[in-house]
N, C-alpha and C positions, 0 to 999 in steps of 0.2 A: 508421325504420331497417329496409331489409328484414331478413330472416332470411337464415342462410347455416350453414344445418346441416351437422354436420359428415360424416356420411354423404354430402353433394356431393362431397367434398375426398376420397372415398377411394381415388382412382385419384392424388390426389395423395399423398396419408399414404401409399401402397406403397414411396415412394422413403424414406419416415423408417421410423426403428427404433423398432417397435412393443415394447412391455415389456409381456408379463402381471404382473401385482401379486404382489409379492415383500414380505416384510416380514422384515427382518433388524435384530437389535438392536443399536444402537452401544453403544461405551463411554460410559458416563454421567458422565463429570469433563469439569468445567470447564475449558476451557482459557484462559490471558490473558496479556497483557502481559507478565508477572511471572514467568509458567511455569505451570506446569500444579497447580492446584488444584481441591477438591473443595469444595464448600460447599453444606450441607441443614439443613434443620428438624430441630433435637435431636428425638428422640423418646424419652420414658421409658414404659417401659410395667410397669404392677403385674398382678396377678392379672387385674383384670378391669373395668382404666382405662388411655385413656392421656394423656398431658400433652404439651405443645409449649411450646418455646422458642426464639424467633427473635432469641434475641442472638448467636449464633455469624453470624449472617445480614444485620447492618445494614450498608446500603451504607454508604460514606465510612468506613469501619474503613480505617485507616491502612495495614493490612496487607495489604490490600486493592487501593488506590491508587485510580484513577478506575472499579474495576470495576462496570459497570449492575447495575440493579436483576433486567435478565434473566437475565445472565451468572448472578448469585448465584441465582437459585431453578429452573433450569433442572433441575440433578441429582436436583428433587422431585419431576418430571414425565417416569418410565419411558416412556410413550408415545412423547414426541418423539423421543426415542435410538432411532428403527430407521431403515430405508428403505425408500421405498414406492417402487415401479416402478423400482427401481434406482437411486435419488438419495434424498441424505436428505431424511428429511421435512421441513418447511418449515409448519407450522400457524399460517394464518392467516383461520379459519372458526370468531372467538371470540363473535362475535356470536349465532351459531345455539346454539355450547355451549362452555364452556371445558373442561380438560383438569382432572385432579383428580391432586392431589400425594397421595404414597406415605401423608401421613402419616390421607389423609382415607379412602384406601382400607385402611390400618391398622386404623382406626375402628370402617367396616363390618364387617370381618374380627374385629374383637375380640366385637362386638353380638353376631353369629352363635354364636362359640366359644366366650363366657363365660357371656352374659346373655338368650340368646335368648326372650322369654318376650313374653306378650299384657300391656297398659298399664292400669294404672286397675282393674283386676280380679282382682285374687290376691293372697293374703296372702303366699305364700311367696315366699322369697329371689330366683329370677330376677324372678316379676313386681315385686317392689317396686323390685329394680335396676334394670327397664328404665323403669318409671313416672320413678324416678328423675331416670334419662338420659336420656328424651325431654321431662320437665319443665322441664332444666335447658336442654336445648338451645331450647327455648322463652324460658327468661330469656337465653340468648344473643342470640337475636333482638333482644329486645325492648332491650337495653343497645347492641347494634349499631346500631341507628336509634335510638337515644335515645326508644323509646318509656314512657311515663311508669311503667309496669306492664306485668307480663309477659300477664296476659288481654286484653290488648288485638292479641295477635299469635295469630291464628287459621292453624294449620296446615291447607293444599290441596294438592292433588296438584300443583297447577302455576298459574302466575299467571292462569293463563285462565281456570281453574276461580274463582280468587277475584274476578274481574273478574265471571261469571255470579252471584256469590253476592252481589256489591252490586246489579246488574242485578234480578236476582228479588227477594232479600228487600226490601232497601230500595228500589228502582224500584217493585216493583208495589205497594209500600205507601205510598208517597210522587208517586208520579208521574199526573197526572190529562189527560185532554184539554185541548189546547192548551199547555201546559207545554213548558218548551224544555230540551233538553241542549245541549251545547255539546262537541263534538269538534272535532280539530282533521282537515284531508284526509290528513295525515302518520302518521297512528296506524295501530298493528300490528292486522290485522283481528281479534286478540283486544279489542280498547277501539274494536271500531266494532259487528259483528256483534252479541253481545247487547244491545246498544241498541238494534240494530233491534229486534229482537226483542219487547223490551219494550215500544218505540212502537206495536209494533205491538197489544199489547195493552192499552194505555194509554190512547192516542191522543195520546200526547206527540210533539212533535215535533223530530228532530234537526236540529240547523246546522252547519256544518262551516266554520272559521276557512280561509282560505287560504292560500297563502306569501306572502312578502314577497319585493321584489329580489334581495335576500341568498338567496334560496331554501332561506329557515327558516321555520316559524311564524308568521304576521303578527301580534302579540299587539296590536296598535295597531287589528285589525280585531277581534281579540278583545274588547278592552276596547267596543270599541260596540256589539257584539254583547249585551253582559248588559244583562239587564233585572231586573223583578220578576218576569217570567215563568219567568226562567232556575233551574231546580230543579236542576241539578249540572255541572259543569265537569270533565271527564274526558280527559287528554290526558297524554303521554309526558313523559317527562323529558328524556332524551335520546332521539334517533330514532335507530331501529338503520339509518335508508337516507340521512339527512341530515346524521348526525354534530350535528346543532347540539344546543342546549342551552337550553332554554325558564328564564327569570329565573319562577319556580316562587315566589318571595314576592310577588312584584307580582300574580300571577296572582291567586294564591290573598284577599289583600288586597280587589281587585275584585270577586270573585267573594262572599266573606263579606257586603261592603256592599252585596249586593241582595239579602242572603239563600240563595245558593245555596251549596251543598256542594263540594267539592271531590275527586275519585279521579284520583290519579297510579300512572302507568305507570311503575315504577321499575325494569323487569329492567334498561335498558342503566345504568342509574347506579349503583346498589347495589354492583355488582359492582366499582366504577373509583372512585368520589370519596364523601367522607363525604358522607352523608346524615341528617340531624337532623329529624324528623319533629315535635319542640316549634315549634324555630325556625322549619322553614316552614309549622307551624299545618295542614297539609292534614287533610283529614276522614277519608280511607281511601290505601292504600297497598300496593301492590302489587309482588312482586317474584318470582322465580326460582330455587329451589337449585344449578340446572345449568349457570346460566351466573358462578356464582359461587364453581367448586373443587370444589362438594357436585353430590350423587349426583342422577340423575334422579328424576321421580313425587314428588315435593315443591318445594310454592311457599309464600308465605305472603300472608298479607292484614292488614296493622295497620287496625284504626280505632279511633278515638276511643269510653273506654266507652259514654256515655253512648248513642253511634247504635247500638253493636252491644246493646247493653241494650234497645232497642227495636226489634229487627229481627227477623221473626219468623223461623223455622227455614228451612234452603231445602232438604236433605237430612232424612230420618225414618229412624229406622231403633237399632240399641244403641247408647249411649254420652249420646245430644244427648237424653236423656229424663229427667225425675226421676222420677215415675208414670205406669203403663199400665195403664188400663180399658178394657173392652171398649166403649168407646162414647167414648172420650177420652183423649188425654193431655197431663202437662203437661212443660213443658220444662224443660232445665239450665241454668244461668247461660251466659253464653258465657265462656270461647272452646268449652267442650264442644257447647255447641247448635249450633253450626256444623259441627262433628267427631263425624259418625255411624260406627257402625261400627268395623273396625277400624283404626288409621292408618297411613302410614308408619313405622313405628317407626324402623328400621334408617335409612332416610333421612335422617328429623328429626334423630338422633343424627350423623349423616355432615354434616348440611348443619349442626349445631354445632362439629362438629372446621372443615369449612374457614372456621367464622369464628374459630374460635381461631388455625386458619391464616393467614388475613389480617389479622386483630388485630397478629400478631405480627411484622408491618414495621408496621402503619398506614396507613389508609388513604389519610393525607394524603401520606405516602410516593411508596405505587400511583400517586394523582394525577396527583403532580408527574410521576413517572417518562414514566407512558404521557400526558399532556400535550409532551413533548418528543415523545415516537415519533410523536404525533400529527401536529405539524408536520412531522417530518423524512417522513412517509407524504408526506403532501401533497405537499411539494414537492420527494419524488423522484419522485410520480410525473406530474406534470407535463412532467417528459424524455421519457416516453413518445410517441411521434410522434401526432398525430390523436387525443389520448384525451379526453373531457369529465367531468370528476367533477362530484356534485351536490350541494349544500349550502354553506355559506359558506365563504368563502376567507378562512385564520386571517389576524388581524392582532392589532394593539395591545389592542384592545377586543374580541375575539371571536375564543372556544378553541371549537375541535371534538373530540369526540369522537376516539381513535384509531381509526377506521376511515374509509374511501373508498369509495361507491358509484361507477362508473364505465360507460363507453362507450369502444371505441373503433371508430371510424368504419367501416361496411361489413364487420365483425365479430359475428357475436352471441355474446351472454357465454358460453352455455353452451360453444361451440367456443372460446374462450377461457378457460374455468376447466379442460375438458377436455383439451386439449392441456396447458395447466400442470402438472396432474395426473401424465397417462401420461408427459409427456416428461420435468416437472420435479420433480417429488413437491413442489410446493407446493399447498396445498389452501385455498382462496378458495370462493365461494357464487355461483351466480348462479340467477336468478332475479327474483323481483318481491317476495322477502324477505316474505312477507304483507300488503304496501304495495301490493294494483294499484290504491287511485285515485290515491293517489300518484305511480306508474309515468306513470300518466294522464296527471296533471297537468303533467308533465314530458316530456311526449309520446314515449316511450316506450314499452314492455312488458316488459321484464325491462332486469339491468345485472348486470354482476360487483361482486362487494364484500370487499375484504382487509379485515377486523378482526382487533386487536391485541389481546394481555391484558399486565397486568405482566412475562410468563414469555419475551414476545418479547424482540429485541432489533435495533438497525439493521441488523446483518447479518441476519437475514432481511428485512428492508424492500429490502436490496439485493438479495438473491436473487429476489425478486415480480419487482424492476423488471429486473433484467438477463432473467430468464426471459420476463417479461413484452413484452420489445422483441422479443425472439426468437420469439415467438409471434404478433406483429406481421407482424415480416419474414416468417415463415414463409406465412402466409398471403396476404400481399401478394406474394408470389414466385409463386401460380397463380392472379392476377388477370387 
């Protein structure tokens, strides 16, 4: 698909009405059906906590009528109530990061005001508080995933960082020449890159699964791909550019019966559909606080005691020590040995309130919810004239994710998410998402991508596509 920058088109965009970036704040009530109501996450706040309650908030309340899951938590998310470029905004760039409810930003704000203090080291009243509240958000974790014990969820700045922390510690301890990983060509260059890496000083060697028809994951080529060579199996949950959904128990299943390990990519799932990390047995597990309600600069990593008990340190430094001599030291139990320095605090604590946030519909809620917005994505945006999306086409036996990577023909994305932008304040992604062999394989180089969160709703699905034809014609008018 050649390119067709948008700087080509500026003798034509002189005839359209240019907007500088304006940000104005709407009124934040819901409006419905029924009339005009307001509906948010209770918040109680004490001295120097606070609590959520989402029973003022469960869809299918009577009183309610058929109002979505979006309609009701919308009023939690100050950001969306402005306008950007003179239209209201329209956020659908949930993949890269989600938007963070009032109550999560509450959170932060209280850490700061009340309790501000350093973790793990002071006896006095703020350190014990925040020791407290960054422990406790630690056992949130760990009851969100159904992880067996809370030391088993190792606090990172970001899922990348926990993807290098299996890479190094366990890789370079475990991994020898001739040894095979197993990626899939779909993974986000954070679960391909350190692997090089490691192979590279290993002399392990990486394989990379292909797509199938369906243009998912081919796990049928996976499955022949293991061997006894195969030392770990490292691949996504869901793809943030494919929307598909990798069957994560069979994987994992296969992979145990040759002996190899298992690290799942969980930032796009975590955040959308329960995830039970007993059930599907995986060895490590990786995920995101930002694309999940919670604050940037914190991700986390589960694994299983026993590997992270044998994993030797991958950061040095305060915290992850038990003794320091001058010629040696020895280490902390995990999850400390992995957590040098000083943490996140304020984060940890924020990326527990948005799980208290999202606890309190349920996740199988979320699910269901953006499951319908998923399909109804799809197949409005198929009216779109000339457009190719990538990844499988839902049916009876196969759900995608709510999001759509896409093309439309003799258009390049970025002059497509741009025009969206300035003319329609909807905001979509384009690029190569951190996927270019991906992109590759698809014979492409970048695509636009609308991603949903639970907080959407069809009306913005209709606002992309009606903006989205119009951005079409627009450009097809100075062909």
């Amino acid at each position: 698909m050649p390119p067709t920058p948008l700087q080509l088109c500026s003798s034509a965009m002189e005839t359209a009405v240019h907007k500088l970036p304006s940000f104005k704040i709407l009124n934040a009530r819901c409006s419905t059906a029924r009339g005009s109501a307001s509906f948010r996450v209770q918040l109680r706040r004490s001295s120097s906590s606070l609590s959520v309650s989402a029973s003022a908030v469960r869809e299918g309340d009577p009183a309610l009528g058929s109002v979505s899951l979006g309609h009701i938590t919308r009023p939690d998310f100050p950001i969306l109530h402005q306008e950007v470029n003179g239209s209201k905004l329209v956020y659908l760039d949930n993949a890269a990061t989600s938007q963070k409810p009032t109550y999560v930003l509450k959170a932060l704000q209280n850490y700061y005001e009340a309790y501000n203090s350093n973790v793990h080291r002071g006896i006095h009243f703020l350190s014990a508080k925040a020791t407290d509240e960054y422990e406790l958000a630690r056992k949130k974790v760990a009851a969100f995933i159904n992880a067996s014990e809370s030391r088993e969820i190792v606090f990172t700045k970001n899922a990348t960082e926990a993807i290098n922390l299996v890479a190094y510690s366990w890789g370079l301890s475990n991994l020898k020449p001739e040894d095979e990983v197993i990626l899939t060509i779909a993974e986000h260059h954070s679960n391909i890159v350190p692997w090089q890496l490691v192979a590279q000083k290993t002399g392990a060697i990486l394989k990379f699964v292909t797509l199938n028809e369906n243009e998912a994951a081919d796990i049928g080529n996976l499955k022949q791909m293991l061997s006894r060579k195969t030392k770990i199996v490292a691949v996504h949950h869901v793809s943030n550019v494919l929307a598909s959904v990798l069957p994560i128990e069979e994987i994992v299943h296969w992979a145990h019966d040759v002996g190899a390990k298992v690290l799942l990519d969980a930032c796009q799932s975590v955040p959308h559909m329960v995830v039970n990390v007993q059930s599907l047995d995986v060895d490590f597990l990786v995920a995101s606080s930002h694309k999940m309600c919670g604050p940037t600069g914190i991700g986390f990593l589960y694994g299983k005691s026993e590997l992270l008990s044998a994993m030797p340190p991958f950061l040095g430094g305060g915290e992850m020590i038990s003794d320091v001599y001058l010629d040696y030291s020895t280490y902390a139990e995990p999850p400390s040995r992995f957590e040098a320095g000083t943490p996140a605090i304020g984060e940890a604590i924020g990326l527990g309130a948005a799980i208290d946030y999202l606890s309190g519909f349920g996740m199988q809620k979320i699910h269901d919810y953006e499951l319908e917005l998923a399909n109804y994505l799809h197949e409005s945006l198929r009216a779109v004239p000339n457009i190719r999306i990538y990844g499988p086409v839902p049916s009876g036996n196969i759900n995608r994710a709510a999001l759509c990577s896409f093309n439309v023909e003799n258009i390049h994305p970025t002059d497509i998410a741009t025009f969206l932008d300035q003319q329609h304040g909807v905001a979509i992604r384009s690029g190569h998402h951190c996927a270019q062999p991906l992109h590759r394989c698809l014979g492409v180089s970048a695509s636009a991508r609308a991603s949903l969160y639970f907080y959407n709703t069809k009306e913005d699905v209709d606002s992309l596509v009606w903006a989205l034809k119009d951005t079409v014609s627009f450009f097809n008018s100075y062909k």
